[in-house]
N, C-alpha and C positions, 0 to 999 in steps of 0.2 A: 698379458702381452710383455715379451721380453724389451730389454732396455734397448736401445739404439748403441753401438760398439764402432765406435771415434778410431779409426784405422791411418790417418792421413796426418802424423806429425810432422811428416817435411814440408808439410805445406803450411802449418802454425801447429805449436802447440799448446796443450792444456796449459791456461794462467796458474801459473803457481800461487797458491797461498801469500808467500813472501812476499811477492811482487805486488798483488792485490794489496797486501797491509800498509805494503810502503808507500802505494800511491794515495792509500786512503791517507794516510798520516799525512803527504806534502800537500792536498787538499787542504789543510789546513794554514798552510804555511803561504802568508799573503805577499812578502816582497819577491821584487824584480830582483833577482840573482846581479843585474849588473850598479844596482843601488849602493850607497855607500853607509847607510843606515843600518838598525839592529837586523829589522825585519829584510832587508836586500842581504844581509849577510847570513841569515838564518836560509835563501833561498839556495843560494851560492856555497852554502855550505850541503847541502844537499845534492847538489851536482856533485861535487867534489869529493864527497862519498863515495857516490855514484861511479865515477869515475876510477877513485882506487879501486872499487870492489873487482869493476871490467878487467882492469890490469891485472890485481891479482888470480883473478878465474884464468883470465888468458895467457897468464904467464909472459905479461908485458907490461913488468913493473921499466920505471924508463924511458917508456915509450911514448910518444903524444896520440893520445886520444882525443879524436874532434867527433861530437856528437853529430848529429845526421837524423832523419826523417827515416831511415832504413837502410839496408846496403844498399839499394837500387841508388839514391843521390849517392852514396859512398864512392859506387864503381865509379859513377861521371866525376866525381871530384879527385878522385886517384887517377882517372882513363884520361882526361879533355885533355887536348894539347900535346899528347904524347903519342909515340908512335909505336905500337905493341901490338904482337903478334898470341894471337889465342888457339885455343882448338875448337871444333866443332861441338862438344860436348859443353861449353861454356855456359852459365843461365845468359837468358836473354839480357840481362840488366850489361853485363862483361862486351857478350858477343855486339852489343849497339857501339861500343867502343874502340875494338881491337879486329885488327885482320883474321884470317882464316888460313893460319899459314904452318899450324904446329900439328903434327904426325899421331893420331889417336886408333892404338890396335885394335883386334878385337876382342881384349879383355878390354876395353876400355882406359889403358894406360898410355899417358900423352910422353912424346921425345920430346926432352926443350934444350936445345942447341943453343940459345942466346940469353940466359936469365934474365939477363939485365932491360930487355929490349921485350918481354914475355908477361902474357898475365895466367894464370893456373889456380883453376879452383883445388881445392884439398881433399874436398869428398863431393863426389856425383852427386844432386839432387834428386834423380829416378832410380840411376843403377844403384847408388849408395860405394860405388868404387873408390879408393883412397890411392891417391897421388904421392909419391915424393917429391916435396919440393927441392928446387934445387938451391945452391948458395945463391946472393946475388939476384933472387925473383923479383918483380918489379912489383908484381899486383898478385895477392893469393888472394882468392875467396873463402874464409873459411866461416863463412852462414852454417853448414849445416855440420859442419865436423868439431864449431865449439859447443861445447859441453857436453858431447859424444863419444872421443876420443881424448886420448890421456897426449897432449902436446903443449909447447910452446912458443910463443911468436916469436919469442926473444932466439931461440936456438931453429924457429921453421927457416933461418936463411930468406925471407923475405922483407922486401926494405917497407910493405902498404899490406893493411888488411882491411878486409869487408867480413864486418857483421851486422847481426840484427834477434833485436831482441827476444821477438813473437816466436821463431826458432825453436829458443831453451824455455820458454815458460815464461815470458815476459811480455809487454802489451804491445799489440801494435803500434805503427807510427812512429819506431824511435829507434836507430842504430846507432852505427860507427864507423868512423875510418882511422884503422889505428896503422901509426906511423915511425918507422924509426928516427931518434933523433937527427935532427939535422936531413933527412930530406926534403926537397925542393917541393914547393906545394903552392900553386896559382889561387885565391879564392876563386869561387863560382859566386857565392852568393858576400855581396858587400853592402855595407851599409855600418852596421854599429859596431862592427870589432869582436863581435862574441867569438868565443871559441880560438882562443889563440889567435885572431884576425882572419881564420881560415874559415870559419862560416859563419857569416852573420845573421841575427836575426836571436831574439828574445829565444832563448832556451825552453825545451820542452821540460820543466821540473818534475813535472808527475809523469811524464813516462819513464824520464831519467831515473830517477826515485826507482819505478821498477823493473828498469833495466839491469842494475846496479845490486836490486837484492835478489832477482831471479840469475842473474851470472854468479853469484853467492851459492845460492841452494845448490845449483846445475854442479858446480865444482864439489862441493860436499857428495853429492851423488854419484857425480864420477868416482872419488876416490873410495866412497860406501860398495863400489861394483855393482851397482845399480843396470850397469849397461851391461854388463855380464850374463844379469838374469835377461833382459830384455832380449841379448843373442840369443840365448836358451829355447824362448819363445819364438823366434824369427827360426830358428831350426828346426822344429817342431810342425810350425806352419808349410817350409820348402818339403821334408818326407811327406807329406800328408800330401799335399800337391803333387811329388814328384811319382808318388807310388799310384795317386786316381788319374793320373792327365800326361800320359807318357809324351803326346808330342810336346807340349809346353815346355819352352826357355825357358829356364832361370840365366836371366842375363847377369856377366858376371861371378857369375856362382866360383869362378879358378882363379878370381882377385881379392885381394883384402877390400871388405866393404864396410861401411857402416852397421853396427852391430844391429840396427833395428828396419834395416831396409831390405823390400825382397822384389824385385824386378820380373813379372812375369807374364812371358810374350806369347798367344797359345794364335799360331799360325792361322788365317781365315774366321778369327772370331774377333770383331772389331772392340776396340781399348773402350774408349765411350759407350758401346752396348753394355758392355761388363759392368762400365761406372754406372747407370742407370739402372742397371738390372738388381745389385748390390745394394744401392741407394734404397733403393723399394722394400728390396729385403730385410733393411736395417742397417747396413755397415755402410760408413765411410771411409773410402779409398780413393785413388786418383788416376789418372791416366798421361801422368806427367807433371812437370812442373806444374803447381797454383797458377802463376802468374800467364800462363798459355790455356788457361783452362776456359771453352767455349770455342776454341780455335779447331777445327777438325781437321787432322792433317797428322802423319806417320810423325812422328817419335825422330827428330833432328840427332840428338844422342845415338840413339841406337843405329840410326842410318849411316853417321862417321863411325860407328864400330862395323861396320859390313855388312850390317841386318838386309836383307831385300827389305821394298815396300809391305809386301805381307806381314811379314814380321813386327816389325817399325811399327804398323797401324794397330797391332793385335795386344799392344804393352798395358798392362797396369803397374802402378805401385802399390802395394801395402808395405805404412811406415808406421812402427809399433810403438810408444813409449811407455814410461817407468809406471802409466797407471794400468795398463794392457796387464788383462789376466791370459791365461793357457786356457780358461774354459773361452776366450771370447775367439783366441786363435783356431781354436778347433770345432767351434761355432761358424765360425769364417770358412775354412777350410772347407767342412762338411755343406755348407750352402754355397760355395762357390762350384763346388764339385757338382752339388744336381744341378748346377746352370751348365756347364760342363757339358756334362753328357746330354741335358735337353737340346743344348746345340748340336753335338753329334749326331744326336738321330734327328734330327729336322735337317742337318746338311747332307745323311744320308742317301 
């Protein structure tokens, strides 16, 4: 029996190594990071590791990094209070915060007329499409485009970022919200003072731990071209597909996307049949954001890009990463294809 072939890294990816050894290691480490003692220092200094590691991955040495439960509290703790305009294409975590007020074509590229007043993700979480940000941004999301893309926060022109670990190889339950110095920032959560006074509550050590050595490896990989080969494989998969499945979108396909994302929307064949179908089959993929998954209903994203509902409903993702072989792409490809056509002649 062949192996099961893990196709869905936007939605979490594989634990890295590093990350795993680093949390195993703070496992060990028994004080409260805000102690004043050997062992609260031995805890605190583990954050603070932690912490440079994030900055230098993200090219936000300078910056204030406040740890976080995930982007999702990130956005509310960057969003509350403030009045920002977003696009349609936004994750839900953003769009719960921000108006519906900014211009997204149909490659999926957003107008942003007011930076300052504007929140903008950096890369699509379904299409995988990459944003320029502009000077002066208020709020970028960039979850899915750090440790994917060769950038830095310090030159993205944005004053707040959202990330999160599980992303790049790191554990669930533990982000950021990283900030340029000197912006304005309300706490949500008060109580002990942790985190610069911006959020409080006893520190997550061990996820921090591996948030901290997996944004480590992820930059190493980036700069190895790790994501290079990974595009290689995402091209390999869109011929394969474009040459069996003529009516099928590749949404996106005439923008810069993320190098390991492929968006594909095949008219009258519903998104969630496909994930089920696949599922059975052995592979994992998605039919949108994680966070929407159980919710049945057309593809938000692709609908502010101009998709009819047909369309919209018919989406999958497949997001590939650094451990994805070519034999599992074309494994994929060629089972995706007999479901394909068994829908064809059954709609026949």
């Amino acid at each position: 029996m062949k192996s099961r072939v893990y196709l869905d890294y936007n939605a979490t990816a594989l634990l890295r190594v590093e990350a795993r050894d680093a949390m195993i290691s703070a496992m060990d480490v028994v004080g409260n990071p805000s102690s004043v003692h050997s062992e609260g220092r031995a805890a605190k200094a583990i954050v603070e590791k932690a912490r440079a590691q994030v900055a230098a991955a993200l090219g936000a040495e300078g910056a204030d990094i406040v740890f976080t439960s995930g982007a999702t509290e990130a956005a509310a703790l960057a969003c509350i209070g403030r009045k920002l305009d977003g696009a349609a294409i936004e994750h839900d975590a953003v769009m719960a915060w921000v108006s519906d007020g900014l211009v997204v074509d149909g490659a999926g590229h957003v107008t942003v007329t007011h930076p300052e007043g504007s929140a903008l993700q950096q890369a699509n979480s379904e299409t995988g499409v990459v944003q320029d940000l502009p000077q002066g941004l208020a709020v970028s999301d960039m979850t899915q485009a750090f440790g994917k893309l060769p950038f830095a926060f310090n030159w993205s022109g944005a004053q707040m970022a959202l990330i999160s670990a599980h992303k790049l190889g790191g554990p669930k339950g533990v982000g950021a919200l990283v900030m340029k110095r000197g912006t304005d920032l309300a706490a949500q959560i008060r109580g002990g003072g942790q985190e610069m006074g911006r959020r409080s509550g006893t520190e997550n050590v061990i996820g921090i731990a591996g948030f901290g050595a997996a944004a480590e490896a992820a930059a190493r990989d980036l700069d190895a071209g790790i994501w290079d080969r990974v595009e290689k494989l995402r091209n390999i998969l869109e011929i394969a597909i474009e040459a069996g499945a003529k009516e099928t979108i590749l949404v996106g396909k005439s923008a810069r996307r993320l190098p390991n994302t492929s968006c594909l929307a095949t008219p009258g064949w519903k998104g969630e049949t496909q994930v089920m179908q696949m599922d059975l089959a052995g592979f994992a993929i998605s039919a949108g954001s994680a966070c929407s998954s159980g919710k049945v209903r057309a593809s938000r994203v692709l609908t502010a890009m101009g998709y009819d509902e047909a369309v919209a409903a018919s989406a999958i993702r497949v997001s590939l990463g650094p451990a994805t072989t070519e034999d599992e792409v074309l494994r994929f490809a060629e089972t995706w294809l007999e479901k394909y056509h068994r829908h064809r002649a059954r709609a026949a």
